[in-house]
Wavefront OBJ file of the C-alpha trace (Angstrom):
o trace
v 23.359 164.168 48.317
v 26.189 162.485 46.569
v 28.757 164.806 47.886
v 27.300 164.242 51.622
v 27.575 160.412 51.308
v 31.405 160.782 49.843
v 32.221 162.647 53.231
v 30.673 159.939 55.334
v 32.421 157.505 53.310
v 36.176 159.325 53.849
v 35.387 160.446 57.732
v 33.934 156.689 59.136
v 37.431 155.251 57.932
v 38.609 157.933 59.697
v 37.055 157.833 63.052
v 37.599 154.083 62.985
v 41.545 154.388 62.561
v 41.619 157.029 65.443
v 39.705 154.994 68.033
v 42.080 151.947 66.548
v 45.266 153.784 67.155
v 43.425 154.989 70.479
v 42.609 151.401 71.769
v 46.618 149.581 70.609
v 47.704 152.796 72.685
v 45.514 151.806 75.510
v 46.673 148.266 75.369
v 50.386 149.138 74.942
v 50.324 151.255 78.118
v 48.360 148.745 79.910
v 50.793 145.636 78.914
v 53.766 148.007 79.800
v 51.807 148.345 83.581
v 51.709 144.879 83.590
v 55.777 144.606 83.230
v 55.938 147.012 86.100
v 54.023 145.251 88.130
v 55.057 141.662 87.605
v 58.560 142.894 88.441
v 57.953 145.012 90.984
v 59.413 142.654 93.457
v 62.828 141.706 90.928
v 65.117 143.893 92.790
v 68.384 144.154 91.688
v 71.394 142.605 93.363
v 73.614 145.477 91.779
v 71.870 148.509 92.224
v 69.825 150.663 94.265
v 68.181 152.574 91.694
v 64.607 151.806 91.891
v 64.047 152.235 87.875
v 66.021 149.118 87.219
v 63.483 147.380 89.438
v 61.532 147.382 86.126
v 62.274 144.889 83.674
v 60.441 146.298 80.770
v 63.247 147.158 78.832
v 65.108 144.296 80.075
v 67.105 142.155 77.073
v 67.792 138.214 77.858
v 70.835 138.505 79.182
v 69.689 140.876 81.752
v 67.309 138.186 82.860
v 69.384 135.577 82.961
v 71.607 137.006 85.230
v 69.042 138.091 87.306
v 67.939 134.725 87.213
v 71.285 133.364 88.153
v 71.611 135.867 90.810
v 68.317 134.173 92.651
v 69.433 130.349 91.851
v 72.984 130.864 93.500
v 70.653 132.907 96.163
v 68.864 129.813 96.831
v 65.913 131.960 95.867
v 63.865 129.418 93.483
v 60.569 130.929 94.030
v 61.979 134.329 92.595
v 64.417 132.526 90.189
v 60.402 130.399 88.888
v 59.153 134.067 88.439
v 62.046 135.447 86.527
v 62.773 132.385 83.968
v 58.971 132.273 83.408
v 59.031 136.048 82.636
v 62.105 134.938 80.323
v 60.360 132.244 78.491
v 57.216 134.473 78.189
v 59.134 137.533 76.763
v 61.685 135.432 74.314
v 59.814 132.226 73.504
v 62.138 131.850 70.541
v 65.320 132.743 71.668
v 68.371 130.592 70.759
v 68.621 129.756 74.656
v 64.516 129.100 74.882
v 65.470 125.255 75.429
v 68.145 125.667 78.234
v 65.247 128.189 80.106
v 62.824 124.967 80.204
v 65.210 123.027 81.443
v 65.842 126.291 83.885
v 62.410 126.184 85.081
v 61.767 122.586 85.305
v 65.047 122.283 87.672
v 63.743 125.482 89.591
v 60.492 123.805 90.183
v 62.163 120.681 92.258
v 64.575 122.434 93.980
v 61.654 124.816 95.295
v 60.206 121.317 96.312
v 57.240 121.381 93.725
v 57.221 117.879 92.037
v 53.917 118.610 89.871
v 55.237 121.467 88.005
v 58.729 120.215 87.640
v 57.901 116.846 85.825
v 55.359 118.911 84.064
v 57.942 121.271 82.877
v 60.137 118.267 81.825
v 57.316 116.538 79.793
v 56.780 119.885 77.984
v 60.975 119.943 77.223
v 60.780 116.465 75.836
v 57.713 116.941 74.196
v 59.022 120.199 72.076
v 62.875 119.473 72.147
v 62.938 115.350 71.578
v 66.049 116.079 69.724
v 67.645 118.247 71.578
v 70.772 117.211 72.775
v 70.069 117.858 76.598
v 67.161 115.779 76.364
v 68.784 113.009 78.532
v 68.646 115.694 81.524
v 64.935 116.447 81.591
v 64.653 112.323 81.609
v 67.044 112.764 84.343
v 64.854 115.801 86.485
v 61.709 113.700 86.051
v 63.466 110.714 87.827
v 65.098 112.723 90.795
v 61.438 114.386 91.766
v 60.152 110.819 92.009
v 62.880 109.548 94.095
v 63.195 111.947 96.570
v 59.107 113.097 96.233
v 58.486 110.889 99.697
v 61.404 112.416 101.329
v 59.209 115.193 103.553
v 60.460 117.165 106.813
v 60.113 114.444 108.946
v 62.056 112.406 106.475
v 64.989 114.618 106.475
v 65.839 114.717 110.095
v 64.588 111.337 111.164
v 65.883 108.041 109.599
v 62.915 105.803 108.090
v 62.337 102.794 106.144
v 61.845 104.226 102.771
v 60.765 100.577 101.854
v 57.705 100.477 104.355
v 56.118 103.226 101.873
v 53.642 103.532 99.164
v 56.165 102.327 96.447
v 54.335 104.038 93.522
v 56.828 107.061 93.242
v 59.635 104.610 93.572
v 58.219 102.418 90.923
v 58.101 105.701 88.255
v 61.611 106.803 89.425
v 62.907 103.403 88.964
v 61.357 103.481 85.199
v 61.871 106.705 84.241
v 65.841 106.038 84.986
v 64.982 102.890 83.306
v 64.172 104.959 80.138
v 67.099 107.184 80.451
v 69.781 104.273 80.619
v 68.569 102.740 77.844
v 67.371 105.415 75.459
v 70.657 107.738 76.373
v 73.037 105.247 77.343
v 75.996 107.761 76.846
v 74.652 110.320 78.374
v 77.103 111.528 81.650
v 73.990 111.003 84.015
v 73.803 107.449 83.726
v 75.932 106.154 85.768
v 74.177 108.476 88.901
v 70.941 106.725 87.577
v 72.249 103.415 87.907
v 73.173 103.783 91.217
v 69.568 105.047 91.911
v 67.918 102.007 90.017
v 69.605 99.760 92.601
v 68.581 101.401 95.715
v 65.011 101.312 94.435
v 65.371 97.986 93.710
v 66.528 97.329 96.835
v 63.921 99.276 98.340
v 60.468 97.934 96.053
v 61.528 94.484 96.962
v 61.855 95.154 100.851
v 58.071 96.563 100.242
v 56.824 93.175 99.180
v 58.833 91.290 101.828
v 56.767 93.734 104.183
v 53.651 93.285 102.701
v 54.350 89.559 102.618
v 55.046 89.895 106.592
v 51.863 91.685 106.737
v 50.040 88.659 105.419
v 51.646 86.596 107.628
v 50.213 88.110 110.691
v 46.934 88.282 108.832
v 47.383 84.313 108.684
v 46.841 84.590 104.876
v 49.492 81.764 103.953
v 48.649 82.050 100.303
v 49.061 85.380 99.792
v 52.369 85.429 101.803
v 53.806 82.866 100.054
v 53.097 84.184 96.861
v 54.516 87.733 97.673
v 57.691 86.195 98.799
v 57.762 84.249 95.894
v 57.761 87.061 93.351
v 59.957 88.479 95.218
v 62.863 85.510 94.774
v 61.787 85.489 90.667
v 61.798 89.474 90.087
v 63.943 90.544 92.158
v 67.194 88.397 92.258
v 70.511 89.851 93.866
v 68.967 91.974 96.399
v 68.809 92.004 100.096
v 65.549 91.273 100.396
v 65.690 87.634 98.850
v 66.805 85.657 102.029
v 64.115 87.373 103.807
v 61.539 86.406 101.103
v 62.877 82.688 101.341
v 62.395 82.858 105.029
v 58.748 83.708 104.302
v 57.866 80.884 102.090
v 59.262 78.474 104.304
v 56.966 79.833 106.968
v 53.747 79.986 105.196
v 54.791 76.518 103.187
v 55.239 75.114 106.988
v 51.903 77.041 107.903
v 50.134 75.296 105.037
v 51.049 72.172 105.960
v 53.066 71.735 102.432
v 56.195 70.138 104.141
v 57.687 69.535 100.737
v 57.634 73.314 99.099
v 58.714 74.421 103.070
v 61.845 72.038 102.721
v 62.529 73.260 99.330
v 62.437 77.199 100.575
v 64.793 76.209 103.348
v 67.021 74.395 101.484
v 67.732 77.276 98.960
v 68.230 79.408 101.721
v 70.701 76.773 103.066
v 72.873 76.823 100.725
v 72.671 80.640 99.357
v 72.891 82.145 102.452
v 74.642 79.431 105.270
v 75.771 82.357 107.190
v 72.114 84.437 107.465
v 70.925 87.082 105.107
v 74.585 88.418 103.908
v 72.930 92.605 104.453
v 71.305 93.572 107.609
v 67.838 94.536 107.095
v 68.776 97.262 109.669
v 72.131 98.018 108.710
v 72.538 101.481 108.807
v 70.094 101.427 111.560
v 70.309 104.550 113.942
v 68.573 104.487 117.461
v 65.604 106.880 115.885
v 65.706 104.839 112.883
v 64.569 101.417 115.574
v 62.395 103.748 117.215
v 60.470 104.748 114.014
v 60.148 101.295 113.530
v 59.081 100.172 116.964
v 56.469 102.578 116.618
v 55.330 101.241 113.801
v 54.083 104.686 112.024
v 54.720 103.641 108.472
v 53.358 100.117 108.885
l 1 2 3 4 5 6 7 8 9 10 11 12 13 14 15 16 17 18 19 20 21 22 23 24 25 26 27 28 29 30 31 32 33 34 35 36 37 38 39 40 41 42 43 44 45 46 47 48 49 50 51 52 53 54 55 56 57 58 59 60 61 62 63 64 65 66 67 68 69 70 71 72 73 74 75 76 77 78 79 80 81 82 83 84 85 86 87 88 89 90 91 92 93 94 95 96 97 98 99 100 101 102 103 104 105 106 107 108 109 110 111 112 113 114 115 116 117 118 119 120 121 122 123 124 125 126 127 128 129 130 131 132 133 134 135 136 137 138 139 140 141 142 143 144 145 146 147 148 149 150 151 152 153 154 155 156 157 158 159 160 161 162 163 164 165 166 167 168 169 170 171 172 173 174 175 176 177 178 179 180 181 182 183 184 185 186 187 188 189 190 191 192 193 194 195 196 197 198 199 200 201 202 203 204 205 206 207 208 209 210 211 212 213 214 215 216 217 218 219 220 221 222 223 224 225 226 227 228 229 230 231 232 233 234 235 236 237 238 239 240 241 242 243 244 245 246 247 248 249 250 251 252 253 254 255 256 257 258 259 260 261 262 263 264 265 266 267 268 269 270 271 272 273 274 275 276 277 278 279 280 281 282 283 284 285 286 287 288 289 290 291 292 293 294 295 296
């Protein structure tokens, strides 16, 4: 009896490493499947040999040139797949940073605004020290400015201002935070430039919503909209428009005094008429647009 349950003690130990070995096999080969199949459609700008189609044995380098192959391709969906395989297979490689920052700039150019930002938050959020830092700040603010800019957008001149300003508003701070958090960095000055224009363009919106009231007869509301815009948003275009405003609602309210005020600061500021254009750079399907009236 002893001598059977010594057997049955050596064999179960046995039996168990066997089916063990049997099922990391099984998983092995199906993981290797896997590789096969997630690059079956990774073919190879250099070759026609449909082995190297398979990026199993693939080391970093060989999917970073891939990768490049596909960016200077203009291929962003494929160049998405192939940095994500990267990051997957080498999560701690000495380049792991430089592939966020790979897919995060992959995502926006392949016009997908969620995932990019999300890919930058997850860069700052593991890397706040790295020294490229200043760039994800940098991604996160270009998909905000140009996330309004749609088909339409790109072949027919709007009024950017006439928006939903929301987007603007978290380009406009998220350059904000680059400037003064990185003010070194070599992207600043680009961001600058960009902080102006949406400046430019977030107080145009209120002088349009202010106009808005205006027809609406709701003097109040106009006046106070044009208002904020003359205290926030000094040095831009839209001030002599916003001064215009008050004077009208002021003159609609029947406060003579505050109307006389408005119109004397616009006297002397701007003797000559608002010293931009509101229309500018106007093209004939830029007036159209606006005849229309779609974005209003």
């Amino acid at each position: 009896m002893r001598l059977f349950l010594f057997k049955l003690l050596v064999i179960i130990p046995l039996i168990v490493s066997i089916q063990g070995c049997e099922t990391v096999k099984s998983l092995m080969s199906d993981d290797s499947e896997s590789s096969k199949n997630e690059c079956a459609d990774w073919k190879d700008y250099e070759s026609g040999d449909a082995d190297d189609d398979d990026c199993v044995d693939w080391d970093a380098n060989k999917f970073r040139s891939q990768a490049k192959k596909a960016v200077d391709a203009g291929n962003w969906e494929k160049a998405i797949k192939i940095y994500e395989a990267l990051e997957a297979r080498f999560p701690f490689g000495l380049d792991s940073a430089q592939t966020q920052l790979d897919i995060a700039y992959a995502y926006y150019k392949n016009s997908d605004p969620e995932s990019a930002i999300a890919a930058a938050d997850r860069f700052i959020k593991m890397n706040p020290r790295n020294p490229n830092v200043d760039y994800a700040y940098y991604i996160k603010g270009l998909v905000n400015y140009n996330r309004d800019i749609g088909f339409i957008q790109r072949f027919i001149p709007s009024d950017a201002s006439q928006r939903d300003p929301g987007n603007a508003r978290s380009a406009y701070d998220i350059f904000s935070e680059l400037v003064r958090k990185y003010p070194q960095s070599k992207y600043v000055p680009d961001a600058r430039k960009r902080m102006i224009a949406l400046k430019n363009n977030l107080a145009m919106h209120e002088v349009h919503v202010a106009r808005y009231y205006i027809k609406r007869k709701a003097y109040v509301a106009a006046a106070n909209r044009a208002s904020y815009v003359v205290e926030k948003y000094q040095r831009t275009p839209a001030v002599p428009y916003a001064l215009q405003i008050m004077q009208e609602a002021y003159t609609k309210l029947d406060m003579p005094d505050l109307a006389k005020d408005a119109g004397r600061v616009y006297e002397l500021n701007f003797p000559n008429g608002p010293p931009v254009p509101e229309y500018e750079n106007a093209t004939v399907s830029h007036k159209i647009w606006d005849f229309i009236g779609l974005e209003k």
